[in-house]
C-alpha positions as CSV (number, residue, x, y, z in Angstrom):
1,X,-0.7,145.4,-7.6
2,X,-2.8,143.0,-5.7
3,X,-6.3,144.6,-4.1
4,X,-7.3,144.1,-0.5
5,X,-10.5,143.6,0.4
6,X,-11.8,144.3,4.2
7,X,-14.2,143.0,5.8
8,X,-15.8,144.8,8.7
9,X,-18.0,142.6,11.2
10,X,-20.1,143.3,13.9
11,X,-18.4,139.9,15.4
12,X,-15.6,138.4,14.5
13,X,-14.0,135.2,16.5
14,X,-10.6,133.8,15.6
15,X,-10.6,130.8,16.6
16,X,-6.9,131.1,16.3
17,X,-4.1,130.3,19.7
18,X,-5.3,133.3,21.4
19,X,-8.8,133.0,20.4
20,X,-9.9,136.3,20.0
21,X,-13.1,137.7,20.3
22,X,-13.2,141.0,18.0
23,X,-16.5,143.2,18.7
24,X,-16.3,144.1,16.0
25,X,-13.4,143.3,14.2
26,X,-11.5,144.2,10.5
27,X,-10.0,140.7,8.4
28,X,-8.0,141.8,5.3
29,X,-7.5,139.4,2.4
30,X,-4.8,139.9,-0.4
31,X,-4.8,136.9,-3.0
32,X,-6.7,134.6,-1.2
33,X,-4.7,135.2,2.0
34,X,-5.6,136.9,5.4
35,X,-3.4,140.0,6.0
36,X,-4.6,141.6,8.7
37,X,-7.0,140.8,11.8
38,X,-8.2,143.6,14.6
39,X,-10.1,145.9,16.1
40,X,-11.0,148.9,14.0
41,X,-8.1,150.9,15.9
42,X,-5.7,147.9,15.5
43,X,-5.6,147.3,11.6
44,X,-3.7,150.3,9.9
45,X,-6.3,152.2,7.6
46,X,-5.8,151.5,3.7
47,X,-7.5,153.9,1.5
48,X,-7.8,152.0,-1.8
49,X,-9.0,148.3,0.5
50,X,-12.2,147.8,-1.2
51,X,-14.6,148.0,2.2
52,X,-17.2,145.5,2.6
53,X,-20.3,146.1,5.5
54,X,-20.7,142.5,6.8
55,X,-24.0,141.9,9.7
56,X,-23.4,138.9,11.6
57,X,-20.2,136.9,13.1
58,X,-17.6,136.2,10.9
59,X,-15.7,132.6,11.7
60,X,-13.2,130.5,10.4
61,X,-14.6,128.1,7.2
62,X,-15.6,124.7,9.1
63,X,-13.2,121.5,8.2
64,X,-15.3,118.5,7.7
65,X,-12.1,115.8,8.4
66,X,-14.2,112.3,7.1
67,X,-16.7,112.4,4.2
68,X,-17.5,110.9,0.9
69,X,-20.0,113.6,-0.7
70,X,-20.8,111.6,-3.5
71,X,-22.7,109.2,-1.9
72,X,-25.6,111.7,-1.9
73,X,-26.4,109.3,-4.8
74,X,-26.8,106.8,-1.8
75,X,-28.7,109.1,0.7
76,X,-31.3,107.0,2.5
77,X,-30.4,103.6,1.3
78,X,-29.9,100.5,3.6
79,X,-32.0,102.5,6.3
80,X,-31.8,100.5,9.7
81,X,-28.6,98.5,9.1
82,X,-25.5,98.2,10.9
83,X,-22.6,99.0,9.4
84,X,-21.1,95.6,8.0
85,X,-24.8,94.5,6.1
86,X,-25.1,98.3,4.9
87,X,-21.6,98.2,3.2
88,X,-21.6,94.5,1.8
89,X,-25.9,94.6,1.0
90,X,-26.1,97.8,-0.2
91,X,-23.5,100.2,-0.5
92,X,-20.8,98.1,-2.5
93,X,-23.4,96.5,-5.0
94,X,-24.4,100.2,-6.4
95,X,-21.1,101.6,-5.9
96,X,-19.9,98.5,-8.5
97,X,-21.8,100.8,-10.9
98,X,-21.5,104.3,-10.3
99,X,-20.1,105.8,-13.7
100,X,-17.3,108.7,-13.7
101,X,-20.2,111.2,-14.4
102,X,-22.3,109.9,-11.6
103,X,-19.4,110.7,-9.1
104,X,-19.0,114.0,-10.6
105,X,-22.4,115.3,-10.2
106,X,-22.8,113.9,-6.5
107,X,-19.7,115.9,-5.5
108,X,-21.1,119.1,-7.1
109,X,-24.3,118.5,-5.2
110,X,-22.3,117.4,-1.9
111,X,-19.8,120.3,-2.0
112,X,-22.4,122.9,-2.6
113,X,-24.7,121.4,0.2
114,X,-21.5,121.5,2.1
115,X,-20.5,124.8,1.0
116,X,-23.6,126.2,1.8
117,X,-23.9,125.0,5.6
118,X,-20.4,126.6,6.2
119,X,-18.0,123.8,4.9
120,X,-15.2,125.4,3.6
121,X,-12.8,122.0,3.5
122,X,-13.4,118.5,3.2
123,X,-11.6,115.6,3.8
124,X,-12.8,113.3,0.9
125,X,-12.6,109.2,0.4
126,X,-14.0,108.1,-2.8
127,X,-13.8,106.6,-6.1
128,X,-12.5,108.7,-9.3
129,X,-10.2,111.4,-7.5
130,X,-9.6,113.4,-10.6
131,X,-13.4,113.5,-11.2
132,X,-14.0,114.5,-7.6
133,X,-11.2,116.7,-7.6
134,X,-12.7,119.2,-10.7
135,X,-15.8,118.7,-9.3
136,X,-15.1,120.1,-6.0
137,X,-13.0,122.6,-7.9
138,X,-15.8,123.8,-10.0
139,X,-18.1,124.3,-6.9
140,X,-14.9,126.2,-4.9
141,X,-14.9,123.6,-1.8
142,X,-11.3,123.0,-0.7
143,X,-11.0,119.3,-0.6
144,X,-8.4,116.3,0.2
145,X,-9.1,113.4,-2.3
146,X,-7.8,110.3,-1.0
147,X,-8.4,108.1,-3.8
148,X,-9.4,104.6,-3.4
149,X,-7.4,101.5,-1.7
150,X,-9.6,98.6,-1.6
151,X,-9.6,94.8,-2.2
152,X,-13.1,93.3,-2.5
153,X,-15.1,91.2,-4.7
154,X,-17.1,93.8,-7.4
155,X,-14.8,96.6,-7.4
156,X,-12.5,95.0,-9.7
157,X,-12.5,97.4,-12.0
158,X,-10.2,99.8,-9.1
159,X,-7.5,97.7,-10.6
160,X,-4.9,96.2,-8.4
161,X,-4.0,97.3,-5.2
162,X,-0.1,97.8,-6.7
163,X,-1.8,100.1,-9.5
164,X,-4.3,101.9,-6.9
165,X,-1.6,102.8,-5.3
166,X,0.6,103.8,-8.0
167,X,-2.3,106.1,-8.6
168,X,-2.9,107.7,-5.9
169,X,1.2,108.9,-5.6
170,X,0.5,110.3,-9.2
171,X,-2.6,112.2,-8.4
172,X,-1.1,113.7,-5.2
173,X,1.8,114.4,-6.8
174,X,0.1,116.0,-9.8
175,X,-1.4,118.2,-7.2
176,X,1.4,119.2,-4.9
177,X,0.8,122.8,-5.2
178,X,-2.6,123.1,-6.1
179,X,-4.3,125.9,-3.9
180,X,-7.3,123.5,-3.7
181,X,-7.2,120.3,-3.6
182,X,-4.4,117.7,-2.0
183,X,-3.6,114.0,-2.7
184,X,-4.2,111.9,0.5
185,X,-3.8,108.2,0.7
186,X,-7.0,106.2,1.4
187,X,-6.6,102.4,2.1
188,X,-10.2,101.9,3.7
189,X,-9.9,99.7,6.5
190,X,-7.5,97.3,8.2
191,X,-10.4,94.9,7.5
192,X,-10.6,95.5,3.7
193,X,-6.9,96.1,2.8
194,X,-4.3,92.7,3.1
195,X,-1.5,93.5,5.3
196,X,1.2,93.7,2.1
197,X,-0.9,96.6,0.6
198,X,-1.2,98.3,4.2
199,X,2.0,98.4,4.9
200,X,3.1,99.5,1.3
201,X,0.1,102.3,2.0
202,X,1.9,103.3,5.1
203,X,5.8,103.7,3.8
204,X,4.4,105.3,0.5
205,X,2.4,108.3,2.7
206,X,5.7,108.5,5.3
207,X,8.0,108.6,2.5
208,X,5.8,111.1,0.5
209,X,4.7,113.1,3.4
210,X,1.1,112.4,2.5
211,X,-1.7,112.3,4.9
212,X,-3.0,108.6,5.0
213,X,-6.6,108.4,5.8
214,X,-8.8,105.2,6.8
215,X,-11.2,104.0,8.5
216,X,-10.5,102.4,12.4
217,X,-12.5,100.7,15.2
218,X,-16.1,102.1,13.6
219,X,-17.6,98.7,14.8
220,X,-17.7,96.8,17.6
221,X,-16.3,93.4,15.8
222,X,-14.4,95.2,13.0
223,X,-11.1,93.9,14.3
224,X,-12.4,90.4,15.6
225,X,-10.3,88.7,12.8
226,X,-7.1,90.5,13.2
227,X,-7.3,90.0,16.8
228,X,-7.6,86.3,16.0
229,X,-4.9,86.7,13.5
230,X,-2.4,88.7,15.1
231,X,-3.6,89.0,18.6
232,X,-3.6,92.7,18.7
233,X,-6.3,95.2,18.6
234,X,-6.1,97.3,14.9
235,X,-4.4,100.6,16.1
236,X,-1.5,98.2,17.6
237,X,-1.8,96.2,14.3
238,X,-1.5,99.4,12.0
239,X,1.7,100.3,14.5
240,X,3.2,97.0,14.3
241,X,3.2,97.5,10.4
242,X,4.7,100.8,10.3
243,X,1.5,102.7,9.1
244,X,1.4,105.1,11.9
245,X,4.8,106.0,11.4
246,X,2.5,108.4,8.4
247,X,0.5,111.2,9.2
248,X,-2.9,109.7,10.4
249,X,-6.0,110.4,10.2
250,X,-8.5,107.5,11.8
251,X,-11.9,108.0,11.0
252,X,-14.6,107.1,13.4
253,X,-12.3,105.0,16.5
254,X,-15.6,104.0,18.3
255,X,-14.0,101.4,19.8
256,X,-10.4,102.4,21.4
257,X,-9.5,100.9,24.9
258,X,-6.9,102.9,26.9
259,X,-3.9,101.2,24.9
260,X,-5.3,102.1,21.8
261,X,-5.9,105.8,22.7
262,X,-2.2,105.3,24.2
263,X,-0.8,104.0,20.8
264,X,-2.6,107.2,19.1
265,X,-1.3,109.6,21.4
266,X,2.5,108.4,20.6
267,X,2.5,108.1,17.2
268,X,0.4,112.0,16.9
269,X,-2.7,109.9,15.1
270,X,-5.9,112.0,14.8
271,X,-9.4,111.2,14.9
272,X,-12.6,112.0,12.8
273,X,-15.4,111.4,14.9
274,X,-18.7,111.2,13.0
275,X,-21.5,110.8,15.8
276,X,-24.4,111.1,13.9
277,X,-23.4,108.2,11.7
278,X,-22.0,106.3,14.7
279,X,-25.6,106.3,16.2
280,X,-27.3,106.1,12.8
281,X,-25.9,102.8,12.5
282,X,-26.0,101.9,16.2
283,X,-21.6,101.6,15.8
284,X,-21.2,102.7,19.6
285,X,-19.9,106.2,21.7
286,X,-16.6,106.9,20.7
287,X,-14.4,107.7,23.4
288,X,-14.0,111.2,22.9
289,X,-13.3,113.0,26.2
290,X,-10.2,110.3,26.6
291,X,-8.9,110.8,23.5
292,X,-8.6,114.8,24.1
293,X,-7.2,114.4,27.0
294,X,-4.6,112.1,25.7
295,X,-3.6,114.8,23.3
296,X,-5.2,113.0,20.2
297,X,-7.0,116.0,18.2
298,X,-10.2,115.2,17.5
299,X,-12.2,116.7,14.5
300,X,-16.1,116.3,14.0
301,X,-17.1,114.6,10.5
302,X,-20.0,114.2,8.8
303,X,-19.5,111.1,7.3
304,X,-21.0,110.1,4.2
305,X,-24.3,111.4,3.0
306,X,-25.6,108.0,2.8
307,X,-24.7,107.6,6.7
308,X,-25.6,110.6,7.9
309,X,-27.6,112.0,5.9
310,X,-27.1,115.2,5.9
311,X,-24.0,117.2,5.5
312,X,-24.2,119.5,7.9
313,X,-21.7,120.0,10.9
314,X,-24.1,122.0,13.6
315,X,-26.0,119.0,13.7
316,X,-22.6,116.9,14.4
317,X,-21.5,119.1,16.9
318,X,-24.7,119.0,19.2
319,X,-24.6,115.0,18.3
320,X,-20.9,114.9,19.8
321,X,-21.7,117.1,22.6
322,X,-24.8,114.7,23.3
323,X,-22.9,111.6,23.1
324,X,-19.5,112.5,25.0
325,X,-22.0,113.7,27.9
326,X,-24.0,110.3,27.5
327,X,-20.9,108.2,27.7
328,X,-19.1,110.2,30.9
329,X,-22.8,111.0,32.1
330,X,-21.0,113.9,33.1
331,X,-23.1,117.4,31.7
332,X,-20.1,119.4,32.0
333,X,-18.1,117.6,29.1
334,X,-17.4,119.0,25.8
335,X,-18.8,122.0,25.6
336,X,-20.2,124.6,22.5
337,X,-16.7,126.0,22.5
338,X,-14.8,122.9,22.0
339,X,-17.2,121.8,19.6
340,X,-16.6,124.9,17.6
341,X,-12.6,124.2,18.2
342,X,-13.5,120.7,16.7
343,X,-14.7,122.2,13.5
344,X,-12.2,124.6,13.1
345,X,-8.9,125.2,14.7
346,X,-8.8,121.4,16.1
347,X,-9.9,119.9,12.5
348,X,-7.4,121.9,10.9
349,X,-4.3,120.1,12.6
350,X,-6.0,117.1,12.6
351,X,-5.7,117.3,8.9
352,X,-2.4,118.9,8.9
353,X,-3.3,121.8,7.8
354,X,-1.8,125.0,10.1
355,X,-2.9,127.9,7.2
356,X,-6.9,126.7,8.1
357,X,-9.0,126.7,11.0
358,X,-8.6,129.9,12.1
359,X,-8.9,134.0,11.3
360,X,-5.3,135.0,11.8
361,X,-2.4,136.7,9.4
362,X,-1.3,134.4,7.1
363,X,-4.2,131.6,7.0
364,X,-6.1,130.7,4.0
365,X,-9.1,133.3,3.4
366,X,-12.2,130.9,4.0
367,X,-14.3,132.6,6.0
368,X,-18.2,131.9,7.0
369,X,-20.5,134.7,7.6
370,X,-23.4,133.3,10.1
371,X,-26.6,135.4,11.1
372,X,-26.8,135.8,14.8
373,X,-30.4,137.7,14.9
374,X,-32.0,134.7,16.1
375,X,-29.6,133.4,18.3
376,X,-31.2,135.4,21.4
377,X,-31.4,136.7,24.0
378,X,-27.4,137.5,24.8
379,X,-27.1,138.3,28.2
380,X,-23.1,137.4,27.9
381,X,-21.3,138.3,24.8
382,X,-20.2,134.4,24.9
383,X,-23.9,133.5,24.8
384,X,-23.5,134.4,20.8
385,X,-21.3,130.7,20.9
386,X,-23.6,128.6,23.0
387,X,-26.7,129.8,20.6
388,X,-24.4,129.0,17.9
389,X,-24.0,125.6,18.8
390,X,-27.4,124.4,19.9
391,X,-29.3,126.7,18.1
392,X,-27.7,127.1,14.4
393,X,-28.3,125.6,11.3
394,X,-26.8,125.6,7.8
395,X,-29.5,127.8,7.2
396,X,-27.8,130.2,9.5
397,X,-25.0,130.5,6.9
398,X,-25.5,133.8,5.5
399,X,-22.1,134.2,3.1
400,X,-18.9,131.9,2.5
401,X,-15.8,132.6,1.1
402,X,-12.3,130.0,0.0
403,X,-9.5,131.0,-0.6
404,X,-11.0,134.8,-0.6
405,X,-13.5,134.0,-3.3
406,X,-16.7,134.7,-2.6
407,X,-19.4,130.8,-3.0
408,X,-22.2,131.5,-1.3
409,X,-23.9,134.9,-1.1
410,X,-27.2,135.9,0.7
411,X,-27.5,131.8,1.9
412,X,-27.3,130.5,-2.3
413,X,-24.1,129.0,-3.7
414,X,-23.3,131.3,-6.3
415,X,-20.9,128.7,-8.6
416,X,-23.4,126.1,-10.0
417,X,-26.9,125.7,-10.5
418,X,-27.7,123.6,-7.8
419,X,-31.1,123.0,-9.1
420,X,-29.6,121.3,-11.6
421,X,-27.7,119.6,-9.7
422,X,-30.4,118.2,-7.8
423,X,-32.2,117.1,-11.1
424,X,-29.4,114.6,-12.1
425,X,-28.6,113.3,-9.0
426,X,-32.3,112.8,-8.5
427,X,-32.3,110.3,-11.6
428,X,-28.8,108.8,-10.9
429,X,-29.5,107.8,-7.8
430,X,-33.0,106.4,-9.4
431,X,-31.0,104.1,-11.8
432,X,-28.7,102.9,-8.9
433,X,-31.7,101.7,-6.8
434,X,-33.7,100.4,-9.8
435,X,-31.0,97.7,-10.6
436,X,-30.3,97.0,-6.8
């Protein structure tokens, strides 16, 4: 017989189609699963639920939709370059010799840095999938691995782009009902991937049902060439080849026009916005405001931890809040709410995934616990979401549970020793920059 386990919060917000506000509210979990969600009077009462006291507001896990965690190895390097030198200068030469263990221990850092700021699932775009996959695993994050797709001088040894693909079917197939980790396809960029291997990228992940995942429009010139080529912008190339016909999700899309946005909206392509790293690297203010209104969801990323640095989402969202207002000059646009929405319920479809995102019956347990002491003074109940927004901080993360399993307790991640952690990234990411 399976147990329940209740929690009982002082605050409790959905984040679901009705958005609920419970205050305070019950969330029952059997096997990993949310059973119940209501008032006190609204749950029926089950004797043998094992009961536990939470303090704070209880929210959905946060969805970080872009990311490549491992490059915590990286954090700090090519400081002050745009995007195009910082991949080709810096970025590729050391990735040419990251080893499988190397990739491993980055991801445990990066998912329990993650883990710990509230990040319950991330989208993920790196080297080694099965590495990063038992890596993530071991830590408890929820991740999507989309393995690599890349054709470039240095990172021959990814094979060919017939066998990188072949590889990435197998390892979302081998992981077609794992309850934590999925296979994604991960060409990286119209600009980097020859238009046989794009389109071949596109059919597989239609034909499969697999999320394809890539990088679009980050810089300002990043589709000079194919424009020159083909005469179309990249989202109009990627539909002209059939990869939009896939599930899509387009990672940064700085630079859209309205046709692009347009091309999106049809084809139900979604966007990871990552401001911090789009004004890290000076890539430009992503069109944001349009793009929601044009139906394109719209998740907030972190990025890598070598472009961000950090991996922390409140920072993102008061970056995209600070950004969409700076591009509209408008103050009233995109607001704490939305923000949350782009973490959550708005990042889960954006993924694909409708059992995340949100507190509701039937949804994957992950759950964040934050502390709301210090987010003062409430004069409104809905003040507890604007202080949220401006005012928190991973730090504000008090307990987080996937898939009903409790990862972080009292602020700590509770699966690894992240000291340890620390400690060998710390001398990988010495050895990298010593032979740079």
């Amino acid at each position: 017989m399976s147990t329940v386990d209740r929690y009982l919060a002082p605050d409790v917000l959905t984040q679901d189609a009705d958005e609920r506000w419970l205050s305070p509210g019950v969330v029952d979990v059997i096997d990993g699963r949310i059973d119940a969600v209501g008032r006190p009077e609204e749950v029926p009462d089950r004797p043998h639920a094992t009961v536990h006291q939470l303090s704070g507001m209880l929210l959905p896990g946060f969805v970080n939709a872009h990311a490549h965690s491992p490059m915590v190895l990286l954090r700090g390097a090519g400081e002050g370059l745009p995007v195009d030198r910082w991949l080709t200068e810096v970025m590729w030469p050391r990735e040419g010799r990251l080893s499988p263990d190397d990739i491993g221990w980055g991801m445990r850092l990066g998912a329990a840095e993650m883990l710990a700021g509230g990040i319950t699932t991330s989208s993920e775009m790196y080297f080694r999938p099965q590495v990063m996959a038992d890596a993530a695993r071991e830590v408890g994050l929820r991740a999507l691995v989309a393995p690599p797709l890349l054709v470039s001088e240095g990172l021959d040894a990814l094979g060919t782009w017939e066998q990188q693909l072949e590889a990435a079917v197998a390892f979302a197939a081998a992981h077609r009902d794992d309850p934590l980790i999925d296979g994604v396809i991960g060409p990286h960029a119209a600009y980097t991937v020859p238009e046989v291997p794009l389109r071949e990228a596109g059919r597989i992940a239609a034909a499969e049902g697999l999320l394809l995942h890539l990088h679009v429009a980050e810089g300002e010139h990043e589709g000079d060439r194919i424009r020159a080529r083909h005469g179309v912008s990249v989202p109009r190339y990627l539909e002209q080849l059939g990869v939009l016909e896939a599930r899509v999700v387009a990672a940064h899309g700085v630079w859209l026009d309205d046709d692009d946005i347009g091309v999106f909206a049809r084809h139900g392509v979604a966007v990871a916005h990552c401001p911090v790293s789009n004004g890290k690297h000076a890539s430009g203010l992503a069109p944001v405001t349009a793009l929601r209104a044009a139906g394109v969801p719209v998740a907030i990323a972190t990025d890598g931890p070598a472009s961000h640095d950090r991996l922390d989402v409140f920072a993102e969202m008061r970056a995209a809040i600070h950004l969409a207002r700076l591009r509209e000059r408008d103050a009233s646009v995109l607001g704490p709410v939305d923000a949350l929405r782009m973490v959550t319920s708005e990042a889960a479809r954006a993924i694909g995934r409708d059992d995340l995102g949100a507190i509701a019956v039937g949804r994957r347990a992950d759950l964040v616990l934050v502390d709301t002491r210090r987010l003062r003074p409430v004069v409104e109940p809905r003040d507890l979401l604007t202080h949220l927004v401006w005012s928190g901080t991973p730090e504000s993360v008090r307990a987080v549970w996937v898939e009903g399993r409790q990862v972080v307790a009292d602020g700590e991640v509770t699966t690894i020793d992240v000291q340890r952690a620390a400690a060998e990234v710390t001398a990988r990411a010495r050895r990298l920059a010593a032979r740079a």
